[in-house]
C-alpha positions in Angstrom: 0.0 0.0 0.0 3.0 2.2 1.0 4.7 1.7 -2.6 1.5 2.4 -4.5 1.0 5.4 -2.5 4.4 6.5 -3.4 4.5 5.8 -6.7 1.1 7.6 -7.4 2.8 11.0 -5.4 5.8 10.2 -8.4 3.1 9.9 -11.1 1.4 12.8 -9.7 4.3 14.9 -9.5 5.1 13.8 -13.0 2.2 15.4 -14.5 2.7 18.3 -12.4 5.9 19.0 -13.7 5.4 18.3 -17.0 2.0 20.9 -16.7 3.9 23.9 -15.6 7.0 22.8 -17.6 4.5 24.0 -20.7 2.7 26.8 -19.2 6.6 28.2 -18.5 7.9 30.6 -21.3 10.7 28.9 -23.6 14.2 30.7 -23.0 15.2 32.8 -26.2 18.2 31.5 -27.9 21.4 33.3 -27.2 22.0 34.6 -29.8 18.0 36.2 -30.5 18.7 38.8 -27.4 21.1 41.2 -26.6 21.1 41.3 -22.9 23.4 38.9 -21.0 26.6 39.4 -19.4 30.2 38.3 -21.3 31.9 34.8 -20.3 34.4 33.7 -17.7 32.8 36.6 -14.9 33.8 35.6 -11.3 31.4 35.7 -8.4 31.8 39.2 -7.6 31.7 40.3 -11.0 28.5 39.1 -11.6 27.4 40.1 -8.2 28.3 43.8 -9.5 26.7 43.1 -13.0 23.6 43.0 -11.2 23.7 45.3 -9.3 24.5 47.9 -12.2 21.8 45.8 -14.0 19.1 47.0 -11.3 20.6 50.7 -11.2 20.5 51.0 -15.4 16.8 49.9 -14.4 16.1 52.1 -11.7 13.2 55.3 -12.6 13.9 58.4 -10.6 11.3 61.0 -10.0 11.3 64.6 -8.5 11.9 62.8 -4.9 14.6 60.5 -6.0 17.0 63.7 -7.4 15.1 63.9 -11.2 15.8 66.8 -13.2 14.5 69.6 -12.7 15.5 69.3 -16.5 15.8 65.9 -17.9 15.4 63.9 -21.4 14.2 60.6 -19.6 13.3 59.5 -16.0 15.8 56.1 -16.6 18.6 55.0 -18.6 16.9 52.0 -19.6 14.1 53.9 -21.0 16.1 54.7 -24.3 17.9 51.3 -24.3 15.1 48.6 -24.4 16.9 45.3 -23.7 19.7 46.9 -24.2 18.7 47.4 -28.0 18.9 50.7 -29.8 16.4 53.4 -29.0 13.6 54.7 -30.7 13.0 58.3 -32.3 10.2 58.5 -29.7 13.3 58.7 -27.2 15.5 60.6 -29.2 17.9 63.6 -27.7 19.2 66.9 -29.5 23.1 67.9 -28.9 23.5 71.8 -30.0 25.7 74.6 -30.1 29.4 73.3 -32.0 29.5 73.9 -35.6 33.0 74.0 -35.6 36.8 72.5 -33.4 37.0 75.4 -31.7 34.8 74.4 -28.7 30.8 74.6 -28.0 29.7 78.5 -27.4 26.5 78.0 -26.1 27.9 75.8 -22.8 26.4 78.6 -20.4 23.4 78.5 -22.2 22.1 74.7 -21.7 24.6 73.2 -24.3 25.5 70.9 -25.4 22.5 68.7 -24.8 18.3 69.6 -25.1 16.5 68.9 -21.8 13.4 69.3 -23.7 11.1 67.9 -20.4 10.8 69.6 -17.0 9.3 68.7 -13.8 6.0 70.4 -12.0 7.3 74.0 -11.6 10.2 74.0 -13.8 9.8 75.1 -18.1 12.0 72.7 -20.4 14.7 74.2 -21.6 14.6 75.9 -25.2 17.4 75.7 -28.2 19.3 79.1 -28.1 19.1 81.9 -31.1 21.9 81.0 -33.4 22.9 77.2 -32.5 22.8 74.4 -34.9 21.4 71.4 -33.7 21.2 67.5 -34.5 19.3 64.7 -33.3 20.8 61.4 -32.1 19.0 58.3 -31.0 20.4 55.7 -28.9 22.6 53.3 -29.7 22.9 49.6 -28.2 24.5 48.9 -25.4 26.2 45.2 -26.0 29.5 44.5 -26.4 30.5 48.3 -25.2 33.6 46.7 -23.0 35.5 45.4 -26.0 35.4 48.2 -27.9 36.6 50.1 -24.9 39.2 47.4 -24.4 40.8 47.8 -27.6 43.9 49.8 -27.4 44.4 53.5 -28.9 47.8 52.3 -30.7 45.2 49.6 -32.6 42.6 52.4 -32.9 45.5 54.6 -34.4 47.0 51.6 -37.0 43.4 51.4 -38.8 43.8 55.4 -39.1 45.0 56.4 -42.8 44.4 60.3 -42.7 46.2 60.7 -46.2 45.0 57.9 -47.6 48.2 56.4 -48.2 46.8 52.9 -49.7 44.8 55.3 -52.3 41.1 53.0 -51.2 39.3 56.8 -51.0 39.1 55.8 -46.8 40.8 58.2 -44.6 39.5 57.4 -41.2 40.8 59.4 -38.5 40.4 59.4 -34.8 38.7 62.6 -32.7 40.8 63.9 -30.3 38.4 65.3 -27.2 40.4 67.2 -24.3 39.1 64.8 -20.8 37.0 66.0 -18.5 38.7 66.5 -14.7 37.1 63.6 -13.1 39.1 61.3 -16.0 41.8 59.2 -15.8 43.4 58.1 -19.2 44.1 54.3 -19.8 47.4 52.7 -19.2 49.3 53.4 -22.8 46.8 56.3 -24.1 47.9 58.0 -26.7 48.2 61.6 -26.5 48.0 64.5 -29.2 48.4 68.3 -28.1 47.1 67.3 -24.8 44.0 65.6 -25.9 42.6 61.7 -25.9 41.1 59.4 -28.9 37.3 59.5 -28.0 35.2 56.0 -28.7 31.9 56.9 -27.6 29.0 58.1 -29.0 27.5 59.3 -32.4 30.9 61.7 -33.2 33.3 59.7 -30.9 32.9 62.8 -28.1 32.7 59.9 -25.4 36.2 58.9 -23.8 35.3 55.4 -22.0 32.1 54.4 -20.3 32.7 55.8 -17.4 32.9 59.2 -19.2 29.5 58.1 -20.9 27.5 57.3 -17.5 28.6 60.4 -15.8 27.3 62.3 -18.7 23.8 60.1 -19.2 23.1 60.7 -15.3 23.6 64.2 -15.7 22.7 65.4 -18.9 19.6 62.7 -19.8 18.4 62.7 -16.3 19.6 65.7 -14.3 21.1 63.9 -11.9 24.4 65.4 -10.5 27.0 63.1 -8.7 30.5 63.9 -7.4 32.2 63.8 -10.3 29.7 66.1 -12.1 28.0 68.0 -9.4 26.6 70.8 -11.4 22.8 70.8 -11.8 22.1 71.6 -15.9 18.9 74.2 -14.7 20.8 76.3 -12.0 24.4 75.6 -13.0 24.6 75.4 -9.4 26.9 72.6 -7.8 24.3 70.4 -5.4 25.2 67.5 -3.3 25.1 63.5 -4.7 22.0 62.2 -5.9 23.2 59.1 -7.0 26.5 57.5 -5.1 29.8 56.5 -6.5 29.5 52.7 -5.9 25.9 53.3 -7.8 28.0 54.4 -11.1 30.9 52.0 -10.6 27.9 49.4 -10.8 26.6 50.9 -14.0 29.9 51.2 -16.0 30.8 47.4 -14.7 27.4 47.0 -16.1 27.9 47.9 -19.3 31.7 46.7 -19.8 30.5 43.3 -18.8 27.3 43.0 -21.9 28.0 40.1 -24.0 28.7 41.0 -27.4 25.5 40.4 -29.6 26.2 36.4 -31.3 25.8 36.1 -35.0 22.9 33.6 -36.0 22.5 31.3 -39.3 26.3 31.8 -40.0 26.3 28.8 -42.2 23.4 30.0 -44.6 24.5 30.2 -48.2 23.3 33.2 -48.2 24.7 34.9 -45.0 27.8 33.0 -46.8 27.9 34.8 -50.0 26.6 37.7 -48.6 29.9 38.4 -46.3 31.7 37.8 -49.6 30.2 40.6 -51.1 30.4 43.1 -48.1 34.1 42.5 -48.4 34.1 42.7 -52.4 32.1 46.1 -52.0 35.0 47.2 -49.4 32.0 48.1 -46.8 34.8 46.3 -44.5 37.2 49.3 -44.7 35.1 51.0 -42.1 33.3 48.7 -40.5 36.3 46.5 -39.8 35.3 43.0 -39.3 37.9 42.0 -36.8 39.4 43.7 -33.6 41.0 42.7 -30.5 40.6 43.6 -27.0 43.9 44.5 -24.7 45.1 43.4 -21.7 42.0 44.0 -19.4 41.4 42.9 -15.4 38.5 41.4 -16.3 39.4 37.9 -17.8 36.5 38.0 -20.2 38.0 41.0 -21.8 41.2 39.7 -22.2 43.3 39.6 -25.1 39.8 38.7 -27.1 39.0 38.7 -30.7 35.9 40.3 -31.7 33.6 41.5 -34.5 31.9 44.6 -34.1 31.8 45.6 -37.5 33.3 49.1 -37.0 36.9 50.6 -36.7 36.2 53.1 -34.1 37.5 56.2 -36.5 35.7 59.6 -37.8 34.8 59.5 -41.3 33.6 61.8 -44.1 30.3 60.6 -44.9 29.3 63.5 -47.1 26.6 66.4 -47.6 23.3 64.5 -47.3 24.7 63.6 -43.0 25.9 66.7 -42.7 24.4 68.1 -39.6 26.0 71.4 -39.2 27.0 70.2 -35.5 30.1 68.3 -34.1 32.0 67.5 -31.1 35.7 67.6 -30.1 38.0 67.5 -33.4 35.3 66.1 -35.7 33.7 68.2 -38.7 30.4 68.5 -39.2 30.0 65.7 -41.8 32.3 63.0 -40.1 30.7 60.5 -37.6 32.3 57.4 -36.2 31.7 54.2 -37.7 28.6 52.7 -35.9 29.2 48.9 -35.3 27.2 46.8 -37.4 26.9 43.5 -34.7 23.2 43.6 -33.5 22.0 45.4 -36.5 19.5 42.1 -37.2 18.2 42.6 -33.9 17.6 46.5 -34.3 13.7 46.2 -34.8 13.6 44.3 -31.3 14.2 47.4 -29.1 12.3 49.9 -31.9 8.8 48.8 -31.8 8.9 46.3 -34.8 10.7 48.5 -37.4 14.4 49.4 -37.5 15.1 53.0 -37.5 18.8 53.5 -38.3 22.1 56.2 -38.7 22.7 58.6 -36.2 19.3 60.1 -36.4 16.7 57.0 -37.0 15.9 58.3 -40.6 16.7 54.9 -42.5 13.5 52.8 -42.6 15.6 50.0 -43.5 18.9 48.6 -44.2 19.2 49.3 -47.7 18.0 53.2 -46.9 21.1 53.2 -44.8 23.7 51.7 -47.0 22.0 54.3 -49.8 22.6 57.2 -47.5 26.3 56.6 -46.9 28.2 58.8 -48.9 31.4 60.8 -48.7 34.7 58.4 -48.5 31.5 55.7 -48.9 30.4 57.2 -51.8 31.7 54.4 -53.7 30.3 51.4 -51.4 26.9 52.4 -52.1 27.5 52.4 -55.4 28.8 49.0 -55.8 25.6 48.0 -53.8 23.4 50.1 -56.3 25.3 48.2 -58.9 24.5 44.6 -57.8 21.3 42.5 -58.6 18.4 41.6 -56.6 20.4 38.1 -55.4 23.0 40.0 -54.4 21.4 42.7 -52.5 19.5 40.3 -50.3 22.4 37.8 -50.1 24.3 40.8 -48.6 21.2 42.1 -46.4 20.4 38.6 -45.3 24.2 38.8 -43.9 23.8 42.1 -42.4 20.6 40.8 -40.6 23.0 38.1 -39.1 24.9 40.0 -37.3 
């Protein structure tokens, strides 16, 4: 009686199991999300992953230290999953139209805080200021391209165009803001640093990015930028040191985004023809990380898709507005891996360059111009096969 009894709790238990084990949701593949933290993290680093993972989440309000001029109430608000963001959420840099520095600093520059809270007016664009609007980029894979070294940043750098491929990339020297300490072997020109970050490479590391998010998306000062952007006034800490720490460990610590149906024919003959069409001159398939304290980072070989450098992309991306060394028309080379899973984080539809104006890939790759002038024409040149062989791979990546 005993063993039946048992054996019905087993049976029971079976069904039980096997009920819930369908009403569960199925895990998404690896490589169909973007989220997810890089291999070979100890205990503590993870421990600090989520941490940061729970601060990148965290809303503030008028209580908490919001505004009382902000973009957005959360950092995860423009970076769904950790996708790029949507024009909905986009922001709007003014004031530089040339290198010699942004005028319009004491004025609310360089960055539109176009909301307010109860009591306050959103700020307004100043008389005379050129503008441009940038949307969010992803957020994966953010620690190897910091971990790459300046000297490998500098080697894919051919400001005369001495291999005669129409390419000139060049790096943008930014001077570093106080709180900044440069990286063990920077490179140094005139006194300024090779910027990585952001639409116009402006952005020295991630650290340098989540100071500037907190204060200038959000409003929120901190020690290291303790200057409120309504009153210009410096205010005490509303969001600790350990807090940001957890944040930038956060973000150094995103896997990189994993291509999918690598052994398709057409994915296959699709890379072939990226590389035929010399679309690999900028967006540099292959780069490797430098010696990093974090073992994941390591000495790692990686492909982004980009090569970190300014680039002339002509009239029609010309937004009469730059940063640090950059002209107008020259923007860094966005990194191509997640670009299949764009549409994820955007409501559906992919919304793509520096501005979310491409609709789709192919409005992209026919808006490069300038040193790309001659990519797009290749592409233009190709035959229906072609162009979706070499789409199909882009949406691999």
């Amino acid at each position: 009686m005993k063993a039946k009894y048992t054996l019905s709790i087993i049976t029971f238990g079976f069904f039980i199991a096997t009920a819930c084990e369908k009403l569960l949701p199925v895990s998404p593949y690896e490589n169909a999300v973007l989220d997810g933290t890089i291999k070979d993290l100890t205990t503590a680093e993870t421990a600090q992953f989520l941490r940061g993972d729970a601060a990148f989440a965290k809303v503030f309000t008028a209580n908490t230290g919001l505004g009382p001029l902000f973009v957005s109430n959360s950092c995860i608000s423009c970076h769904a999953g950790d996708g790029k963001g949507h024009p909905s959420t986009s922001l709007i840099r003014f004031g530089q139209t040339d290198e010699t520095g942004n005028k319009f600093l004491l004025l609310g520059g360089p960055q539109l805080q176009h909301r307010a809270i109860t009591g306050f007016n959103p700020e307004n664009i100043p008389s005379g200021a050129s503008q441009a609007t940038f949307i969010a980029p992803s957020n994966t894979g953010l620690g190897f391209l910091e971990a790459v070294s300046d000297a490998d940043i500098l080697a894919l750098s051919d400001p005369d165009d001495k291999d005669n491929d129409g390419i000139s990339g060049i790096p943008n020297w930014i001077e570093l803001a106080n709180f900044l300490t440069p990286k063990p072997n920077a490179i140094t020109k005139n006194g300024k640093y090779i910027g990585r970050f952001g639409r116009k490479a402006g952005v020295y590391n991630l650290f340098n990015q989540t100071v500037n998010a907190y204060n200038q998306d959000m409003g929120i000062v901190s020690a290291y930028s303790p200057n409120d952007t309504y009153s210009k006034e410096a205010l005490d800490p509303e969001v600790t040191n350990a807090e940001i720490a957890d944040v930038v460990h956060y973000l150094q610590t995103l896997k990189a985004p994993i291509q999918r149906s690598v052994e398709s024919t057409e994915v296959k003959a699709g890379k072939e023809l990226f590389v035929k069409n010399q679309c690999g001159a900028c967006h540099t398939p292959s780069m490797k990380t430098a010696n990093s304290t974090i073992q994941g980072l390591n000495n790692k070989t990686f492909a982004a898709y980009t090569d970190l450098l300014m680039h002339d992309m002509g009239k029609d991306l010309d937004d009469n507005y730059t940063e640090g060394s950059a002209k107008t028309f020259e923007w860094r080379t966005t990194p191509l891996w997640g670009l299949g899973l764009a549409k994820d984080s955007q409501g559906g539809k992919v919304h793509l360059m520096h501005d979310g104006r491409a609709k789709s890939i192919e409005e992209a790759i026919l808006l490069h111009s300038g040193e790309a002038l001659k990519s797009r024409q290749k592409y233009a040149a190709l035959s229906s096969k072609e162009k979706q062989e070499l789409i199909k791979f882009l949406e691999s990546l």
